[in-house]
C-alpha positions in Angstrom: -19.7 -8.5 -8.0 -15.7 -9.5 -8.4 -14.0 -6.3 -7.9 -10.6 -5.9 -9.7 -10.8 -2.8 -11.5 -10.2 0.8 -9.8 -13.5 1.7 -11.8 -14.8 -0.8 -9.3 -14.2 1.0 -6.3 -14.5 4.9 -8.1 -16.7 6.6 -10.5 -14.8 9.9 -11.0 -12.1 11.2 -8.4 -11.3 15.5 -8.6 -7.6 16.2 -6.9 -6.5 19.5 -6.3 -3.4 21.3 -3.8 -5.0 23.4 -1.2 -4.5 27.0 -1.2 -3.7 29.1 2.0 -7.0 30.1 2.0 -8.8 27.1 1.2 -6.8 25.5 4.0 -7.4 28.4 6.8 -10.9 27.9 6.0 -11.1 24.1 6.7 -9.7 25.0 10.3 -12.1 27.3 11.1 -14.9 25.4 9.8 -15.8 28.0 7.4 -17.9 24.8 6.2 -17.7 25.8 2.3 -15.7 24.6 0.0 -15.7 27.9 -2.6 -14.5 28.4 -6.2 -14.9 24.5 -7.2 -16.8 25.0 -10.4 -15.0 22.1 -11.7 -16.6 19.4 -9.8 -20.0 20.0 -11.3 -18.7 17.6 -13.8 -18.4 14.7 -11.3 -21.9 15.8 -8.7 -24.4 17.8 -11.2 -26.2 20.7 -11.4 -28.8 19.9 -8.8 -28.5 20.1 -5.1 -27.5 16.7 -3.4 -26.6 15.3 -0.3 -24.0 13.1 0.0 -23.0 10.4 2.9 -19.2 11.2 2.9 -16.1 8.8 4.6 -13.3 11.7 5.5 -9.8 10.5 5.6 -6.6 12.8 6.5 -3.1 10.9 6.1 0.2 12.5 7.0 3.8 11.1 6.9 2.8 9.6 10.7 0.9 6.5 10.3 -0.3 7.4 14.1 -1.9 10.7 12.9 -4.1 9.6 10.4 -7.9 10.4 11.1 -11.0 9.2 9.6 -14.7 10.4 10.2 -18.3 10.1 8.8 -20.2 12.7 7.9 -22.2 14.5 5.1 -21.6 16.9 2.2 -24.0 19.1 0.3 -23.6 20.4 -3.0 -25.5 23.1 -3.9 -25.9 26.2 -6.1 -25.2 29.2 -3.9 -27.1 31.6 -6.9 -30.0 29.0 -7.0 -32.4 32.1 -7.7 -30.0 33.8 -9.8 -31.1 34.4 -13.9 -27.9 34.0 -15.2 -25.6 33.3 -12.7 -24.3 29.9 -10.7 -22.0 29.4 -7.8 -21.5 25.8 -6.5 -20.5 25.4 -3.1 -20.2 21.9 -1.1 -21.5 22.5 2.0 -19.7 20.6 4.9 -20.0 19.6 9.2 -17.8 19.9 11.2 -15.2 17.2 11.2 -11.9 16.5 12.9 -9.9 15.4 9.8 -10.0 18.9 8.9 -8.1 20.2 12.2 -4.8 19.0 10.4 -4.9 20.3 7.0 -2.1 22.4 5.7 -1.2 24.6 2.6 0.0 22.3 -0.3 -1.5 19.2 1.0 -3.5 17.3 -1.7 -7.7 17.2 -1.8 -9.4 14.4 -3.2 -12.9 14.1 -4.1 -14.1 10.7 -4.7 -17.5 9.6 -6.0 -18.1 5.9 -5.5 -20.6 3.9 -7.6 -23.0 3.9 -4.1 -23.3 7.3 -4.6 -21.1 8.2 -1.9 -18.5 10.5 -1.7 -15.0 9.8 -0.2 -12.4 13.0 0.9 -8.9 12.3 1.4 -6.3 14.5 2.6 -2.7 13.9 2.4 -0.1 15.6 4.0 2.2 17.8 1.3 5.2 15.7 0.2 4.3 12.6 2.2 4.7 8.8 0.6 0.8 8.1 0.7 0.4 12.0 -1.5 2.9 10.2 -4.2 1.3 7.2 -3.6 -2.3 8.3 -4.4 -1.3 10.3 -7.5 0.5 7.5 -9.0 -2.7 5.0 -8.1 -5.5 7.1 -9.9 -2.5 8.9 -12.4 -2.8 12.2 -11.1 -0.4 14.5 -12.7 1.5 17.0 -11.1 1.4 19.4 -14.2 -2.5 19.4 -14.0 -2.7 20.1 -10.2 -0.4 23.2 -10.4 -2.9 24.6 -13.0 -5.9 24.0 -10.6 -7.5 21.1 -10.8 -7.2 17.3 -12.2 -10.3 15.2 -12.5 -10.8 11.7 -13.8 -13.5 9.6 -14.7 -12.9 6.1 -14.2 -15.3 4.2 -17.1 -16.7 0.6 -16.6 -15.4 -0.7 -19.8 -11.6 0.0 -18.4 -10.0 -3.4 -19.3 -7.0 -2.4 -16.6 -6.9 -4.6 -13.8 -5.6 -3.7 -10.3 -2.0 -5.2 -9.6 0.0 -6.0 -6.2 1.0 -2.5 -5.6 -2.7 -0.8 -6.1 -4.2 -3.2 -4.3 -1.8 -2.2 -1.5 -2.4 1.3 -1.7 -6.5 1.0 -1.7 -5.7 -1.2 1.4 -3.9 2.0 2.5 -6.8 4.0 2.2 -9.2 1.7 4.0 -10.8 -0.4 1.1 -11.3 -3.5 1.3 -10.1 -5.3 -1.7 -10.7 -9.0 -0.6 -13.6 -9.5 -3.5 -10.9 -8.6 -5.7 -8.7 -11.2 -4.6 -10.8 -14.0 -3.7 -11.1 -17.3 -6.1 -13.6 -19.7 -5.4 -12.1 -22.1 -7.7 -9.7 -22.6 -5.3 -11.4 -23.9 -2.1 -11.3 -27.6 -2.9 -7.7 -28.0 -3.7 -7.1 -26.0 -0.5 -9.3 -27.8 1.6 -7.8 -31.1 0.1 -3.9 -29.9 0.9 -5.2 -28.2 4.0 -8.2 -30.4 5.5 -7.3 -28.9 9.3 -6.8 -25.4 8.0 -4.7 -23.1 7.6 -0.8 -24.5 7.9 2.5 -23.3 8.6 3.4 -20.2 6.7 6.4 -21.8 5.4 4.2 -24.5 4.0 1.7 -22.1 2.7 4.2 -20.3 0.7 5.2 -23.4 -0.6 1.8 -24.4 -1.5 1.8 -21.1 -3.4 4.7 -21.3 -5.7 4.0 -25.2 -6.3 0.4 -23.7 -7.6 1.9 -20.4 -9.6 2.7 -20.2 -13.1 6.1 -19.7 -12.2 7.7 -22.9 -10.7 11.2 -21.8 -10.7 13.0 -17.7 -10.6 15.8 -18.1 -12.8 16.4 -15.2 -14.5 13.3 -13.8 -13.5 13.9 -12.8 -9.7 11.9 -9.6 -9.6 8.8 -10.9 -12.2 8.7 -14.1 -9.8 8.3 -12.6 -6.5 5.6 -10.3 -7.0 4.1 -13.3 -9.0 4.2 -15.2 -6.1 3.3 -12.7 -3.4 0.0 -11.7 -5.3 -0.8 -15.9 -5.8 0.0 -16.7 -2.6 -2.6 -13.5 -1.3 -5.0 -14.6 -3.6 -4.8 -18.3 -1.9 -4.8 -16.8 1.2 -7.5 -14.1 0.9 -9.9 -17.3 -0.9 -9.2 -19.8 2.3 -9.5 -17.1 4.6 -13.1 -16.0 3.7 -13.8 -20.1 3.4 -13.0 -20.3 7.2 -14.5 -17.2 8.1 -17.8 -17.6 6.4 -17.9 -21.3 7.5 -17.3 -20.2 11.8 -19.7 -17.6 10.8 -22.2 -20.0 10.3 -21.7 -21.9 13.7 -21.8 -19.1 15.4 -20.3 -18.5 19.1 -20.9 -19.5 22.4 -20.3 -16.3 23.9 -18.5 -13.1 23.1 -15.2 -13.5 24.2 -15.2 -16.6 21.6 -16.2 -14.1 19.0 -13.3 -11.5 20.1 -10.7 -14.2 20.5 -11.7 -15.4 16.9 -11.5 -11.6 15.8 -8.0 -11.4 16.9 -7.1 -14.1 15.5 -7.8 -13.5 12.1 -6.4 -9.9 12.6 -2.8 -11.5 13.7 -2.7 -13.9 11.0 -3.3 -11.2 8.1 -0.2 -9.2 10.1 2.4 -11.7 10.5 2.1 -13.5 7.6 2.6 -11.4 4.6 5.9 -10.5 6.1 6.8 -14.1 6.5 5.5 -15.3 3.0 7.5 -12.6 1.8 10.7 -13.9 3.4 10.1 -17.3 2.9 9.7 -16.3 -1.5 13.0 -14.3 -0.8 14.8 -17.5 0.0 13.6 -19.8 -2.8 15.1 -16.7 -5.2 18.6 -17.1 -3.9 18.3 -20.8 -3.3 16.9 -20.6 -7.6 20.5 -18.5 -8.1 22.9 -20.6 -5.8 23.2 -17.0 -3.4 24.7 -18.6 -0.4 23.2 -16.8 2.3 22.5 -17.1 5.9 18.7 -16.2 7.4 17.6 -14.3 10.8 21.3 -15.1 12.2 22.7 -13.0 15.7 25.2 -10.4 14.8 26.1 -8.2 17.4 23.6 -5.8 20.0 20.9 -9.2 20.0 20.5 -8.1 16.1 19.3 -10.6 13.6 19.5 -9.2 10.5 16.9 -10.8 7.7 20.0 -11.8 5.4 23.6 -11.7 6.0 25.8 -12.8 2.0 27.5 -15.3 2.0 26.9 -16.3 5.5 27.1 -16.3 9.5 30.2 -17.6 9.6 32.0 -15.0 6.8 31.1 -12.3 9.0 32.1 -13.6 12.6 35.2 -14.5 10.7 37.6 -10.8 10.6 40.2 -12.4 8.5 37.4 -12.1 5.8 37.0 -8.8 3.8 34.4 -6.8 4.9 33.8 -5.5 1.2 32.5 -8.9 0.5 30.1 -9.1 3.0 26.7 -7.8 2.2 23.1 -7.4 4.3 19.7 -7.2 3.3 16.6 -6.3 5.6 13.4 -7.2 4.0 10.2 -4.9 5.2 7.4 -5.2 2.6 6.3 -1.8 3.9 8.9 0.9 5.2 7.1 3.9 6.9 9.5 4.6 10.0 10.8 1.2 10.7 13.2 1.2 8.3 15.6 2.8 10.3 15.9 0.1 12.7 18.4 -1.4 10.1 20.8 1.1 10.9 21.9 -0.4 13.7 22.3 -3.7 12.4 25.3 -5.9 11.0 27.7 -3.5 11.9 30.6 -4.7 9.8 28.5 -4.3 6.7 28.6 -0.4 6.6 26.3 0.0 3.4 22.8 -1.5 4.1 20.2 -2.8 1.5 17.3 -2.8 2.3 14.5 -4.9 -0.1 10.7 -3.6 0.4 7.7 -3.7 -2.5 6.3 -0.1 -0.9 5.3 2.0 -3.8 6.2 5.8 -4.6 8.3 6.0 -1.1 8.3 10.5 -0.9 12.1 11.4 -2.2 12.7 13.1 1.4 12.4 9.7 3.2 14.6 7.8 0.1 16.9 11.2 0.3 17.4 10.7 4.0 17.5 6.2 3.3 20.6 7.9 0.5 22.1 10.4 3.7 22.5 7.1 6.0 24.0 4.5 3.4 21.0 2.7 2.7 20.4 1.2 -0.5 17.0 0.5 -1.6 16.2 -2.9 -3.4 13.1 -2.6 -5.5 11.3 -5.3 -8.1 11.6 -4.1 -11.4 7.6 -3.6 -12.0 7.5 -1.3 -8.8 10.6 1.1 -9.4 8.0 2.6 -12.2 5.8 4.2 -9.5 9.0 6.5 -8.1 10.2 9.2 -9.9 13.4 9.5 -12.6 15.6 10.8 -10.1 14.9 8.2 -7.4 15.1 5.7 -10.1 18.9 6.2 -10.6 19.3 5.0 -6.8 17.6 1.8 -7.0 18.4 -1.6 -7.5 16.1 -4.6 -8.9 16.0 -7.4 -7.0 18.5 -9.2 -10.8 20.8 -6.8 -9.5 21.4 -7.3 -6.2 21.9 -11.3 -7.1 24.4 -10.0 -9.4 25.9 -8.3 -6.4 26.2 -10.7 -3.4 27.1 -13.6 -5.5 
């Protein structure tokens, strides 16, 4: 089945803040959840057991903690005439170790008839970024509880930036992005696999809808990111499936070819992303210069106009501008800090979702500038709105 739709992956999801208590409780291994009437909705009225994927995420990607385990939901007043009280009964499991009061309790049921718990840490970017994926409203969760069914008819597909944030969360969305219709013109361009990323990329937009950004700089590049993961994700599984079924000599073959596959999915969104980046300015005549030394060994992602501007100090610094491209922050962001250091204001261009407004208050505290397409500024709040740039606007600036 071709998965696009968040209905896809979710039947019904409950959210709610945990309380003191609830979250005192979950470090002690109490092993109830009490006083969650409301999700007889989404599990029924008679007792079940459920196989259950547990997931805690804090504002440290190194900190996040998953485990298997089971969940029971029962009716505590079974025998009862007149009276119910549903409890899910829970093991012990380490995810629960970190939980805090505030931080945000998901309940997912999945169309397998298994459940999914997530816990994210109060005020992180993967809380905003949950709430925004399956439209959790703030308003709802202050009055207790917010619960969503997610019907099969939903004509709303998943876009760049959900796709990313189920990734976030484990799922694997590559049925959603594979297209078989594909494989021949790929295997025709690419008859010794997969090529260069730079060629790849230019494989991409040559295939898109959208042949040249003009006027379009923030529609184009998620365009073409999406398309070119798409291509990628469909000749990927085409390799994959195909070594799959000649098999391996021996297991360090298998590892090696493991790894392999692991590295490539790493190191080339970033560079596809870069090498999109470039066609955009080249599309506006930006002069620009690319992965150029500064000082300290830096090589900054993008230095406008050029190299040579800013190793010349008869030219104004106020007309020298650089851009560090991460298509994820999390912490790494502030290794821009240190970089270009004639250009005191840095931009810094990423298609992360919902970033929490401490870290983009702190990005504001240190002079950074955030770059953000168009499409994706909808996920942050109003306020953090009013301190972003689209991508149409910076052009407007460096050129």
């Amino acid at each position: 089945m071709k998965k696009g739709y968040l209905s896809d992956y979710f039947v019904s999801v409950s959210a709610k803040y945990l309380s003191a208590v609830e979250a005192d409780g979950l470090r002690s291994n109490q092993h109830e959840f009490n006083g969650i009437k409301e999700f007889k909705e989404m599990l029924g009225s008679e007792k079940k057991t459920f196989d259950t994927t547990f997931l805690y995420l804090s504002y440290n990607e190194d900190k996040h903690i998953s485990a298997q385990g089971k969940l029971t939901w029962y009716d505590a007043r079974e025998n009862h005439p007149t009276r119910s009280e549903y409890r899910l009964y829970y093991q012990s499991v380490s995810v629960f170790d970190e939980v805090n009061e505030g931080d945000l309790l998901l309940v997912c049921k999945r169309e397998d008839n298994t459940l999914f718990v997530i816990i994210s840490e109060s005020g992180s970017t993967i809380e905003n970024q949950i709430c925004w994926l399956f439209n959790i409203e703030n308003e709802n969760l202050n009055k207790g509880l917010d619960f969503h069914i997610y019907e099969k008819n939903n004509t709303t597909k998943l876009n760049l930036v959900s796709k990313f944030i189920l990734e976030e969360l484990g799922i694997d969305v590559t049925d959603s992005l594979v297209e078989e219709n594909y494989i021949d013109i790929l295997l025709k361009e690419f008859p010794e696999g997969f090529p260069s990323t730079k060629a790849f990329s230019s494989f991409a937009k040559k295939t898109s809808e959208i042949s040249n950004s003009k006027g379009k700089p923030d529609e184009s590049i998620l365009h073409w990111m999406e398309h070119e993961e798409v291509l990628f994700r469909t000749f990927e599984k085409y390799i994959i499936d195909d070594q799959l079924k000649k098999g391996f000599k021996d297991t360090e073959r298998f590892i090696s070819f493991s790894l392999s596959v692991q590295n490539r999915r790493k190191s080339r969104a970033g560079h596809a992303f870069e090498n999109h980046l470039k066609q955009i300015f080249l599309d506006h005549k930006v002069s620009f210069s690319f992965n150029k030394k500064t000082e300290l060994k830096c090589r900054p992602d993008f230095i406008f106009p050029g190299i040579e501007e800013y190793k010349d100090h008869e030219f104004p610094d106020n007309k020298l501008f650089m851009l560090a491209v991460k298509k994820t922050c999390k912490d790494r962001w502030r290794q821009i800090l240190v970089e270009a250091q004639r250009i005191p204001k840095k931009h810094l261009l990423t298609l992360e979702p919902s970033i929490s407004s401490s870290q983009t208050d702190e990005m504001k505290l240190q002079n950074v500038e955030l770059v953000i397409p168009q499409e994706i500024q909808t996920t942050y709040s109003t306020e953090q709105q009013n301190d972003l740039i689209s991508i149409s606007e910076f052009i407007s600036l460096v050129k």
